[in-house]
Backbone as a printed PyTorch tensor [residue, N CA C, xyz], in Angstrom:
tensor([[[ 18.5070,  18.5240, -17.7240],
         [ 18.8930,  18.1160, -16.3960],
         [ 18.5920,  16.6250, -16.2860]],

        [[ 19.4910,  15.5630, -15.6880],
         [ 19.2320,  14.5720, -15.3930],
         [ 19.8800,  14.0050, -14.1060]],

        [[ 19.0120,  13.0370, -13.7190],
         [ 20.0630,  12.0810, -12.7030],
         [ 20.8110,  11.5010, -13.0380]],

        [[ 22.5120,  11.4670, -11.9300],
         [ 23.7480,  10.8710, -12.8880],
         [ 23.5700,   9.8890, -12.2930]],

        [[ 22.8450,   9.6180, -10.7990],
         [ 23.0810,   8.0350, -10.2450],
         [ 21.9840,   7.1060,  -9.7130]],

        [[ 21.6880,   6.1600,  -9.2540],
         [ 20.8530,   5.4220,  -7.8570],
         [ 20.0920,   4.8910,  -8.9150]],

        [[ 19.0010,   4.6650,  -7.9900],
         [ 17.8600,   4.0950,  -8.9390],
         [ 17.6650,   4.6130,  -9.9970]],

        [[ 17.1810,   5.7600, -10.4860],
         [ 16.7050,   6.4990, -11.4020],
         [ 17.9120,   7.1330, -12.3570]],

        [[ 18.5890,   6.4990, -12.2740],
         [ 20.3970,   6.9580, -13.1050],
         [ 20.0930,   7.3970, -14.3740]],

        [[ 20.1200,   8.4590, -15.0360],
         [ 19.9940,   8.7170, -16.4070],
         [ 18.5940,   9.4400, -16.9370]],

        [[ 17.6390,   9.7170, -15.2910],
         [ 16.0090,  10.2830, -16.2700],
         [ 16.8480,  11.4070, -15.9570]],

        [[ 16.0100,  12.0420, -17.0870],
         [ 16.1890,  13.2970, -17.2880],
         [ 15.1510,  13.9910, -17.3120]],

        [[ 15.0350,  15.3200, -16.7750],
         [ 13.7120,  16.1170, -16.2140],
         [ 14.0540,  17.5340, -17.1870]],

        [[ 12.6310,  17.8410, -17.3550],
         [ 12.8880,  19.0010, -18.3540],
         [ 11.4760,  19.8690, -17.1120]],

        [[ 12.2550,  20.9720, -16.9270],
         [ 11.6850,  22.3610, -16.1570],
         [ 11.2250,  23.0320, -17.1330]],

        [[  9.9140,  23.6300, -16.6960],
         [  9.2260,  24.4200, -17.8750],
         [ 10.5620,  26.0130, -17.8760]],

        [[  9.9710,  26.2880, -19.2360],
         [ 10.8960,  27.2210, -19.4260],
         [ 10.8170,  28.6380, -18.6780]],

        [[  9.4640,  28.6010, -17.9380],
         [  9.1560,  30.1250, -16.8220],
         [  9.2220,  30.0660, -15.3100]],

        [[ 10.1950,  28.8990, -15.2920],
         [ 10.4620,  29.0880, -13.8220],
         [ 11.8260,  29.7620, -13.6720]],

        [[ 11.6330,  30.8230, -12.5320],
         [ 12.7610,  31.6250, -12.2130],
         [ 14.3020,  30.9170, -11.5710]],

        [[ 14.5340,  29.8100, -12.5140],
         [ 15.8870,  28.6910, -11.5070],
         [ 17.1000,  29.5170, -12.5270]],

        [[ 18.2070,  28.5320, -12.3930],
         [ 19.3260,  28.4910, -12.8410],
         [ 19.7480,  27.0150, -12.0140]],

        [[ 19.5520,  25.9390, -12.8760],
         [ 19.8420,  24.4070, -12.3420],
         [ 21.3360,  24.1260, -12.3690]],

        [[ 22.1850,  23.7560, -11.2960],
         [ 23.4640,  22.7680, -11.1190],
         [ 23.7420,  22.2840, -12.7580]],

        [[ 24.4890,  22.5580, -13.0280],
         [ 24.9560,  21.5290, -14.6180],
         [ 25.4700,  20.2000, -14.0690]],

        [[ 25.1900,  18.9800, -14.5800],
         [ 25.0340,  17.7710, -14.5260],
         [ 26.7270,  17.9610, -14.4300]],

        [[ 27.4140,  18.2310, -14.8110],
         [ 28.9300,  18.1550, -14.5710],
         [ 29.4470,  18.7430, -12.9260]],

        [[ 28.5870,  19.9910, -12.7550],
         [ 28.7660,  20.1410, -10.9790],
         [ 28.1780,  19.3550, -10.6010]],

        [[ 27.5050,  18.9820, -10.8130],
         [ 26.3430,  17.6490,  -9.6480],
         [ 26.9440,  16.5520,  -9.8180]],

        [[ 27.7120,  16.0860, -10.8120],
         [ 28.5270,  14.9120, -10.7750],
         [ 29.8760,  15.3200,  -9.8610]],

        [[ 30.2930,  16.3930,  -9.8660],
         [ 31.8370,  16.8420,  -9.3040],
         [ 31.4090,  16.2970,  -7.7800]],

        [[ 30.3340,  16.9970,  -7.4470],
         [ 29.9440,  17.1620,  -6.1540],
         [ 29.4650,  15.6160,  -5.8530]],

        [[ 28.4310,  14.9210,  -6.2930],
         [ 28.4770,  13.9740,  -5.6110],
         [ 29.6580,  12.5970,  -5.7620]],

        [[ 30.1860,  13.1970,  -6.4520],
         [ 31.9120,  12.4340,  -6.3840],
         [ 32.7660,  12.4840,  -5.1230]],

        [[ 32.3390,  13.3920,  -4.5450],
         [ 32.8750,  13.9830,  -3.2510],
         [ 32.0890,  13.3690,  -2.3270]],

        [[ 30.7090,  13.2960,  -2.4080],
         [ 29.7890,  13.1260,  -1.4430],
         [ 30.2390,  11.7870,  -1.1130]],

        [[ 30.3870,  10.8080,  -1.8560],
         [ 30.0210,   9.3790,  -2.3090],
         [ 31.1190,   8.6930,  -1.2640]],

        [[ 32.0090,   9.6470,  -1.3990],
         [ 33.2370,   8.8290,  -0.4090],
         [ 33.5460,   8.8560,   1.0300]],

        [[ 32.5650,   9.9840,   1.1970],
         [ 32.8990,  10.3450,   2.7150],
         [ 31.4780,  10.7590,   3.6410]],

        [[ 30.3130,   9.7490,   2.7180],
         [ 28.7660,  10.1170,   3.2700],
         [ 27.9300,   8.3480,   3.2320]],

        [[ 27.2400,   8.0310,   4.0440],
         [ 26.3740,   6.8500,   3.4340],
         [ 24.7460,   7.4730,   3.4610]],

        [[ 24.6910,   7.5920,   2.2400],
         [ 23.1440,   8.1880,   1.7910],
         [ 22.0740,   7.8200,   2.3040]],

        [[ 21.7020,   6.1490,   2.6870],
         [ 20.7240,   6.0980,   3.3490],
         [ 20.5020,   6.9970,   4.6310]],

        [[ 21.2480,   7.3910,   5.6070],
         [ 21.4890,   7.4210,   7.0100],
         [ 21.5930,   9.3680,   6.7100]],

        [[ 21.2430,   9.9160,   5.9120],
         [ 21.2060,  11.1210,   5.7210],
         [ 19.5480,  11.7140,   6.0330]],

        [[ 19.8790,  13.3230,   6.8180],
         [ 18.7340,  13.6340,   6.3050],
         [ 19.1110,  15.3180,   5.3370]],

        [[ 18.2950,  15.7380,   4.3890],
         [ 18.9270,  16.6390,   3.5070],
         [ 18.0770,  17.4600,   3.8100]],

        [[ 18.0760,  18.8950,   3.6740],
         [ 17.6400,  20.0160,   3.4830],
         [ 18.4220,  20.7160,   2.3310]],

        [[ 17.3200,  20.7850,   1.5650],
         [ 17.7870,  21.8510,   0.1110],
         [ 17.2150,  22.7400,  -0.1630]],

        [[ 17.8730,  23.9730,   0.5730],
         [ 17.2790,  25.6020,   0.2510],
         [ 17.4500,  26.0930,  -0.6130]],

        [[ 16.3700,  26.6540,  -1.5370],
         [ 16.6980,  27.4160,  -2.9080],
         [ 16.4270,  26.5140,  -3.4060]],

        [[ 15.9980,  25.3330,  -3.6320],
         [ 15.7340,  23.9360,  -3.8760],
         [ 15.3600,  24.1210,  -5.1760]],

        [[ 14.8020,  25.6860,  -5.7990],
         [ 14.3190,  25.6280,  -7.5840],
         [ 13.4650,  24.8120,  -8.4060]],

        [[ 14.0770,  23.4700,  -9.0570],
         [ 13.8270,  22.6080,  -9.7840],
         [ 13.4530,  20.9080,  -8.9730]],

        [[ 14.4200,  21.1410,  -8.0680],
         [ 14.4840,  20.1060,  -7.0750],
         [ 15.8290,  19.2790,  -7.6160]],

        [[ 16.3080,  19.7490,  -8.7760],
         [ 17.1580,  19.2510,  -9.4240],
         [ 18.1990,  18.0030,  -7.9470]],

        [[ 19.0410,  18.2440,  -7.1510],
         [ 19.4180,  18.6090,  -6.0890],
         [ 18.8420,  17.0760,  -4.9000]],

        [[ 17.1090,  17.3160,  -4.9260],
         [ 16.9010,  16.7790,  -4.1780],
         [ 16.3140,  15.4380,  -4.9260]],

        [[ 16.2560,  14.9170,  -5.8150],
         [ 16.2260,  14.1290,  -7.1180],
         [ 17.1820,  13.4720,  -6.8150]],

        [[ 18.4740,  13.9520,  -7.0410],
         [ 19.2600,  13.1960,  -7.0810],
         [ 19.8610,  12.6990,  -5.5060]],

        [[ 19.5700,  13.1350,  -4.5060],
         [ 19.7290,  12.1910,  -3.0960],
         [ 18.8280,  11.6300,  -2.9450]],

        [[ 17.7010,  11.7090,  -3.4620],
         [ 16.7040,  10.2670,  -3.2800],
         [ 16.6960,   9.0750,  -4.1150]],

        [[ 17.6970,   9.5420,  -5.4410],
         [ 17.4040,   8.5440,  -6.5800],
         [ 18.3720,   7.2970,  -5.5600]],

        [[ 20.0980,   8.0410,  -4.9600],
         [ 20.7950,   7.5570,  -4.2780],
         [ 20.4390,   7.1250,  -2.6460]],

        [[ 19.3580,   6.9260,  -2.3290],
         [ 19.0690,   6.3260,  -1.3060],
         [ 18.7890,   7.2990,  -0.0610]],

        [[ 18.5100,   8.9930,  -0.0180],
         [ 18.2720,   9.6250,   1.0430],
         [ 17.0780,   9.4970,   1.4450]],

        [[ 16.1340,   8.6630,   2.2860],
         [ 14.7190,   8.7150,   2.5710],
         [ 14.3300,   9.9570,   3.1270]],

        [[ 15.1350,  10.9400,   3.8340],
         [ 14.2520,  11.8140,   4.4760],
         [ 14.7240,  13.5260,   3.7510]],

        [[ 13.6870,  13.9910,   2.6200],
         [ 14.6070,  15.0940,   2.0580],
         [ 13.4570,  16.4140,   2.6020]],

        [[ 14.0940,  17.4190,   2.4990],
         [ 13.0770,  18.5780,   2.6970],
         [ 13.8390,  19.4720,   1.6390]],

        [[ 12.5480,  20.0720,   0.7980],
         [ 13.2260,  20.7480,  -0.0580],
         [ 12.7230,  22.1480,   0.0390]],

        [[ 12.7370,  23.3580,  -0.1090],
         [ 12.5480,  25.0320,   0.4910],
         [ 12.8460,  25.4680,  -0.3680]],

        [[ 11.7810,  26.2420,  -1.3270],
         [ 11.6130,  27.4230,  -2.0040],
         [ 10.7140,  28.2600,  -1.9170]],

        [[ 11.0470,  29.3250,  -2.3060],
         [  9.6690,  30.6080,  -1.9370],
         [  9.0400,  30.7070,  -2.9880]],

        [[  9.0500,  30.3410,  -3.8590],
         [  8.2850,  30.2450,  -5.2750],
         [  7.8630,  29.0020,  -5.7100]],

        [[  6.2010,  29.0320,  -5.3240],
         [  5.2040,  28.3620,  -5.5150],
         [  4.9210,  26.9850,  -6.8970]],

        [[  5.4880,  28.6680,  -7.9850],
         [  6.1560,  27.3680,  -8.8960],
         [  6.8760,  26.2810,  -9.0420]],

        [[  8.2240,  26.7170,  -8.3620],
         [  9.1690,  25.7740,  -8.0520],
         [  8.5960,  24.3380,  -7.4930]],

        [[  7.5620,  24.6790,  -6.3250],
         [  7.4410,  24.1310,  -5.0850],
         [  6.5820,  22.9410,  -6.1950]],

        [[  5.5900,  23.3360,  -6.6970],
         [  4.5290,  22.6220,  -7.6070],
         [  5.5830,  21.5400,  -8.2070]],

        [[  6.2300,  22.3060,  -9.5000],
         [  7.1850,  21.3860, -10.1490],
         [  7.6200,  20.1590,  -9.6090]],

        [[  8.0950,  20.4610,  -8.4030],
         [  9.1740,  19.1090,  -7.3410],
         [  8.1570,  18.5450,  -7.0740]],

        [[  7.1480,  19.2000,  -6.4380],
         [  5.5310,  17.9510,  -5.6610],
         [  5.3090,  17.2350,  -6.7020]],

        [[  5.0840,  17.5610,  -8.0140],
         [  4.6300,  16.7690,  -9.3100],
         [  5.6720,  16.2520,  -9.8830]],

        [[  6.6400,  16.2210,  -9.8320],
         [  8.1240,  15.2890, -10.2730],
         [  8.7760,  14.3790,  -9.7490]],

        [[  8.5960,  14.6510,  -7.8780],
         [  8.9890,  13.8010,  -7.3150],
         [  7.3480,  12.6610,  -7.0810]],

        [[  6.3260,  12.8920,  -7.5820],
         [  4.8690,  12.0430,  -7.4950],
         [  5.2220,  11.1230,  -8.1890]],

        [[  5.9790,  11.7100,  -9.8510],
         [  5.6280,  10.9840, -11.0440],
         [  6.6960,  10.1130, -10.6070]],

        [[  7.8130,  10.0040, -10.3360],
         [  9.0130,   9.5830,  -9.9670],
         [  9.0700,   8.1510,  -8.7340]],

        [[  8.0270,   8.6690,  -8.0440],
         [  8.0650,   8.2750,  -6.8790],
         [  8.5640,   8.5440,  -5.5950]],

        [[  9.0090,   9.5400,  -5.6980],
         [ 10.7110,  10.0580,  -4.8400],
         [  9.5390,  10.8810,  -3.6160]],

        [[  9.8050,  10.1980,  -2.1770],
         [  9.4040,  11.1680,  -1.3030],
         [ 10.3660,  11.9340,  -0.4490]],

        [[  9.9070,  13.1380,  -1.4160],
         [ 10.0910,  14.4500,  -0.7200],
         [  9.0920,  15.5170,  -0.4250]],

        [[  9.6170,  15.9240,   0.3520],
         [  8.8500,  16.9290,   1.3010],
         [  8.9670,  18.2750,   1.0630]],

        [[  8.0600,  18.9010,   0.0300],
         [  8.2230,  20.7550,   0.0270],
         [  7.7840,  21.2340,   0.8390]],

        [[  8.3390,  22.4630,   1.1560],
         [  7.6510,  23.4190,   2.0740],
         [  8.1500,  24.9110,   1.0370]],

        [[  7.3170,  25.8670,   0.9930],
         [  7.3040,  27.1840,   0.0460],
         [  7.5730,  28.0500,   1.4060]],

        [[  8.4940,  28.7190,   1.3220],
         [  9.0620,  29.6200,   2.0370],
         [ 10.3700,  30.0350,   1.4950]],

        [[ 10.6450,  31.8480,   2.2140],
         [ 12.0960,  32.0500,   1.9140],
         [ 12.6330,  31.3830,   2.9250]],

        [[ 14.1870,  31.1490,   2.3780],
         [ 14.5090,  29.8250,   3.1110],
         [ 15.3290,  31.2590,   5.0300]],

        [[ 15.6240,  31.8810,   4.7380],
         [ 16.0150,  32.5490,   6.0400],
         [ 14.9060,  32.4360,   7.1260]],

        [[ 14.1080,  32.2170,   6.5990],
         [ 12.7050,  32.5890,   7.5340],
         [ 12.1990,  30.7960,   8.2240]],

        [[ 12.0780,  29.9630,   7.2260],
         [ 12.2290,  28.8540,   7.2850],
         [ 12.9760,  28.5390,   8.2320]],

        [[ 13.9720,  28.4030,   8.5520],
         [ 15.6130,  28.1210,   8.7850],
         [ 15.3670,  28.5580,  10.4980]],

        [[ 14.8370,  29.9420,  10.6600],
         [ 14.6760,  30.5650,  11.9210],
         [ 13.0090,  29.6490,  12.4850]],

        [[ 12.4130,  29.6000,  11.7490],
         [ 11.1450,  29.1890,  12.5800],
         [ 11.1830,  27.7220,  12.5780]],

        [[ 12.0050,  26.5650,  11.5930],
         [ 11.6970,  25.1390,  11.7250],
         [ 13.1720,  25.0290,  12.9290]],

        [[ 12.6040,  23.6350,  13.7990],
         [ 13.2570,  23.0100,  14.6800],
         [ 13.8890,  22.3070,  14.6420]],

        [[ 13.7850,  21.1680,  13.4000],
         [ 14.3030,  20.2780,  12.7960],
         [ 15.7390,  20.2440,  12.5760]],

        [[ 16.4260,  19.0890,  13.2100],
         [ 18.0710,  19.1360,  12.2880],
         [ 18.2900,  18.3170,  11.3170]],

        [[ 19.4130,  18.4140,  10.3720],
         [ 19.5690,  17.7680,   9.3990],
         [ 21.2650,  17.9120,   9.3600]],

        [[ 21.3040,  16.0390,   8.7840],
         [ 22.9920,  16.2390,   8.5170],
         [ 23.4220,  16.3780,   7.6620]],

        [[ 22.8090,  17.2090,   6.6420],
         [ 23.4570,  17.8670,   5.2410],
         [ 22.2600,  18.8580,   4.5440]],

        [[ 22.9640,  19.8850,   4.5600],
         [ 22.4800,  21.5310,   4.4380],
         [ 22.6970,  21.6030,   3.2870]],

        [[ 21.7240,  21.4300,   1.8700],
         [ 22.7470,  22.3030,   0.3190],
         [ 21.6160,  23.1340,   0.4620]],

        [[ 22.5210,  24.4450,  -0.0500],
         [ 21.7580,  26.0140,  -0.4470],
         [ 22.5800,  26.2940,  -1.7720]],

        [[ 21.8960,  26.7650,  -2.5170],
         [ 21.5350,  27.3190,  -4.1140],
         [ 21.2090,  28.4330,  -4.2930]],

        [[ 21.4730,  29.4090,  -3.6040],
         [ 21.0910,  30.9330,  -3.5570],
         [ 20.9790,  31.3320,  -4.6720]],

        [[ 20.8550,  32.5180,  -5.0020],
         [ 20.8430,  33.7170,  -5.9950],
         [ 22.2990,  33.9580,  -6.2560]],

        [[ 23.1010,  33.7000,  -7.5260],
         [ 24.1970,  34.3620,  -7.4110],
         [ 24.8360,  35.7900,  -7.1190]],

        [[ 23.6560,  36.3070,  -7.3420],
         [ 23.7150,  37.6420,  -7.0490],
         [ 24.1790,  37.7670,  -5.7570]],

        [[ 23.9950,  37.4250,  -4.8930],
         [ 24.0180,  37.2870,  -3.6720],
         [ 25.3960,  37.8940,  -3.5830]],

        [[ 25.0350,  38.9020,  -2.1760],
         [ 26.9890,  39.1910,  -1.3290],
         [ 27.6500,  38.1900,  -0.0350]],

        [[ 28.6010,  38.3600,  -0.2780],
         [ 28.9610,  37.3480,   0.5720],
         [ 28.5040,  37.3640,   2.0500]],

        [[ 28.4100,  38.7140,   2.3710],
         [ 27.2420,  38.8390,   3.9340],
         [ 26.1810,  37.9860,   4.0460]],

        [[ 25.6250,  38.0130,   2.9220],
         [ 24.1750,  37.1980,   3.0770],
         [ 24.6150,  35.9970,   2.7440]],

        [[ 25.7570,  35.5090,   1.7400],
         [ 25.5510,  33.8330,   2.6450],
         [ 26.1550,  33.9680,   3.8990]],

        [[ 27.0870,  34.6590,   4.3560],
         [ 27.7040,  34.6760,   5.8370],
         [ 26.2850,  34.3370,   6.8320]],

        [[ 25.1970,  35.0690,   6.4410],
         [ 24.2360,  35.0380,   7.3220],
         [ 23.1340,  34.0510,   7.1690]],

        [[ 22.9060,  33.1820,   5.6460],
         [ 22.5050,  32.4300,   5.6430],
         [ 23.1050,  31.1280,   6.1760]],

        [[ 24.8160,  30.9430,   6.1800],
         [ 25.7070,  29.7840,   7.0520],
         [ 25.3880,  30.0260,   8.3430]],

        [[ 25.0230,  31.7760,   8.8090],
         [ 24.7650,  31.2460,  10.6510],
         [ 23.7070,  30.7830,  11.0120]],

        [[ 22.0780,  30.9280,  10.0150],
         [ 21.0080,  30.3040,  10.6140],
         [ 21.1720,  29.1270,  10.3030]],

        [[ 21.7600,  28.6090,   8.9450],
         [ 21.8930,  27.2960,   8.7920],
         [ 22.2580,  26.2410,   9.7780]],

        [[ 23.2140,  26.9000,  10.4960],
         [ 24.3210,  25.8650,  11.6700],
         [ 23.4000,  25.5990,  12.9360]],

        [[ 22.5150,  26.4330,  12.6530],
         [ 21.3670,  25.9480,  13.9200],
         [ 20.2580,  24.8560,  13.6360]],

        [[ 20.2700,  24.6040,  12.4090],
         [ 19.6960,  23.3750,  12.0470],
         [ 20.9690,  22.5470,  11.5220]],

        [[ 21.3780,  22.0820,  12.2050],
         [ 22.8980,  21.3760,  11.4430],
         [ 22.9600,  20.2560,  12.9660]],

        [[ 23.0670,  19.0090,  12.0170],
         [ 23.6400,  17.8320,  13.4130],
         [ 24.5730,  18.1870,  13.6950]],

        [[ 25.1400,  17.7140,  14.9680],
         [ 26.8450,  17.7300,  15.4400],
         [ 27.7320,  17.4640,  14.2450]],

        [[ 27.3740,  16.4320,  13.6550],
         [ 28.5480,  15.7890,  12.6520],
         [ 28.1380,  16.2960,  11.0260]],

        [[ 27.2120,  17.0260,  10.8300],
         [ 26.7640,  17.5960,   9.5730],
         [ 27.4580,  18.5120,   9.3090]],

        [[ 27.0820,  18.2450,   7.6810],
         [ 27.8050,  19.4580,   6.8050],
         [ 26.8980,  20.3240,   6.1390]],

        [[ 27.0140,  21.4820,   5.5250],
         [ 26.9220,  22.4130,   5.0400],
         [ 27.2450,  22.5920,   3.5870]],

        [[ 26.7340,  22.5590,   2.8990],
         [ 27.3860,  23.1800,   1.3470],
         [ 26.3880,  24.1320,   0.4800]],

        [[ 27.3470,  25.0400,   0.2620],
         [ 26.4400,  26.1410,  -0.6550],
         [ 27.3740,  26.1750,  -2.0750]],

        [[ 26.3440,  26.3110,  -3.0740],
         [ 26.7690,  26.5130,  -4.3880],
         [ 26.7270,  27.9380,  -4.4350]],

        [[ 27.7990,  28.4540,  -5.0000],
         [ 27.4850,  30.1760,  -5.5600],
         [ 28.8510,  30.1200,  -6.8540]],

        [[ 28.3200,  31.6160,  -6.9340],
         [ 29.6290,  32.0630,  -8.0000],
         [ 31.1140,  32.0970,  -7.5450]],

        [[ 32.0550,  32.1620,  -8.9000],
         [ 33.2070,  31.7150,  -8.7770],
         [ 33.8460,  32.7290,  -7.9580]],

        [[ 33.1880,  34.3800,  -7.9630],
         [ 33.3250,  35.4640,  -7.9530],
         [ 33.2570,  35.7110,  -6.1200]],

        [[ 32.7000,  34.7970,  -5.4770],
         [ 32.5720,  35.2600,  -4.1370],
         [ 33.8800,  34.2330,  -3.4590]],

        [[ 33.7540,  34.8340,  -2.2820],
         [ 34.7390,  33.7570,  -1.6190],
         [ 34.5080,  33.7660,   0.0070]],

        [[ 34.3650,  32.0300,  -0.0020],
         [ 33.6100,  32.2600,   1.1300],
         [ 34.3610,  31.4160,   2.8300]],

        [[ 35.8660,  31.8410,   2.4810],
         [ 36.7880,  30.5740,   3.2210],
         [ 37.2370,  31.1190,   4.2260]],

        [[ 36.4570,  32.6800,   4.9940],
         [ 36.1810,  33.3920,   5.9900],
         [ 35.1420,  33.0070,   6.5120]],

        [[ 34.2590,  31.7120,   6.4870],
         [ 32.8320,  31.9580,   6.9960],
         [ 32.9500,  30.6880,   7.8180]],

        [[ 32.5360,  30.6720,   9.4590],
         [ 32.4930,  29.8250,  10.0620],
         [ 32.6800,  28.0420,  10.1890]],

        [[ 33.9270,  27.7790,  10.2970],
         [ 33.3960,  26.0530,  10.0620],
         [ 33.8400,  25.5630,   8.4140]],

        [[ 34.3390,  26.7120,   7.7570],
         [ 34.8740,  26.1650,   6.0340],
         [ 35.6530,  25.0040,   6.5020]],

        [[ 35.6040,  24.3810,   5.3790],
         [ 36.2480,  23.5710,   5.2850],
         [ 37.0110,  23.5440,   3.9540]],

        [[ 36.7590,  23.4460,   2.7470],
         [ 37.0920,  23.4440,   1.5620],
         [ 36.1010,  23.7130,   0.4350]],

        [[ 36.7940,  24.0470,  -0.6580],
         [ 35.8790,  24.2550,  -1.2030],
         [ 36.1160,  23.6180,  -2.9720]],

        [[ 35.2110,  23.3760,  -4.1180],
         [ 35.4960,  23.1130,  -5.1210],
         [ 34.9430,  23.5310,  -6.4110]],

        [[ 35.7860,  24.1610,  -7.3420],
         [ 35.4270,  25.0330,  -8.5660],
         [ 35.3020,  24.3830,  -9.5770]],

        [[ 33.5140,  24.3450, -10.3140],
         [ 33.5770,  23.5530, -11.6460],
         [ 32.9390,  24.7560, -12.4110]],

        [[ 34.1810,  25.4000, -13.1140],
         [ 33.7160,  26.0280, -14.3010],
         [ 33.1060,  27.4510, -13.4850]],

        [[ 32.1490,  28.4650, -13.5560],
         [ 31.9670,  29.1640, -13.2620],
         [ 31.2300,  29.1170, -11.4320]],

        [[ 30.8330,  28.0740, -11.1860],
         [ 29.9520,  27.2730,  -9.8790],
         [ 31.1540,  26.8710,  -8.9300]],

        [[ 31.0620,  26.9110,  -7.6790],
         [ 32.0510,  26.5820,  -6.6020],
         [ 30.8290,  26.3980,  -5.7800]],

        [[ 31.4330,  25.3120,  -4.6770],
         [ 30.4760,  24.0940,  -3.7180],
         [ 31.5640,  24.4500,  -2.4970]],

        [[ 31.0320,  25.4230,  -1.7170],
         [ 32.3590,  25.1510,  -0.4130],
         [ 31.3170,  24.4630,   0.6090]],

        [[ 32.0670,  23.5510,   1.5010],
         [ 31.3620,  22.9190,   2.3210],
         [ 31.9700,  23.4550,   3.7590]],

        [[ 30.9870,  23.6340,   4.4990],
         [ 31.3240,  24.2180,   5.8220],
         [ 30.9740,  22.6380,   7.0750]],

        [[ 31.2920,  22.8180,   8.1110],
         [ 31.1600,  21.5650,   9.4010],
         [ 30.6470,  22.1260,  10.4140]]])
């Protein structure tokens, strides 16, 4: 895994091999912030990244200039990894260890860009229901994007907007 852009363009982070992730391939994370790049100004963002894993995700909007990130996983491991990666790095971000539904319902906070990284396993109900707590932490003018499998489809769920397929991974972004 590495960063494709910003300051830190090119480190590359190696996740121990017993954490329970499945990381973005550097080719979706490039697709995606190809997209981002044209129609977002990074400083002026604030991010929330649920399922956050590796932090893979939230790495790379700070390398590109996001000062204010919050990153949400329920696994402690995860949470460690990012606190000690984004230290060594310099990158301030902000973990919090929680499942992110629960999170989502009890924090107050809004943010104008939502990425979630679920479980592919996942049915499309449960992101349906993870997009409705999401939208309650969502600015007026914020977006939404969840990564899942190629296999779900999610262009029934409140506020879609579009969506984009790299390889087995699809990024639909909701408003």
């Amino acid at each position: 895994m590495r960063i494709i852009s910003g300051t830190h363009k090119g480190r590359r982070i190696s996740a121990p091999k017993n954490l329970p992730v499945r990381p973005t391939t550097d080719r979706s994370k490039e697709g995606l912030f190809n997209i981002l790049q044209h129609r977002l100004e990074f400083e002026s963002l604030t991010v929330l990244d649920l399922f956050s894993g590796t932090g893979n995700m939230s790495y790379e909007f700070a390398s590109r200039g996001v000062s204010k990130i919050t990153a949400v996983d329920q696994n402690r491991h995860c949470v460690n990894f990012i606190q000690k990666t984004a230290g060594n790095l310099e990158l301030d971000i902000n973990t919090i260890q929680s499942e992110c539904i629960t999170f989502l319902k009890k924090n107050t906070s809004t943010f104008s860009l939502i990425f979630a990284d679920p479980p592919y396993d996942w049915e499309a109900e449960a992101y349906l229901n993870l997009l409705e707590q999401a939208k309650k932490r969502l600015d007026d003018s914020g977006i939404i994007i969840f990564e899942h499998s190629n296999f779900i489809d999610l262009s029934t769920g409140d506020g879609f907007d579009f969506s984009r397929n790299y390889g087995g991974s699809v990024f639909s972004f909701f408003e």
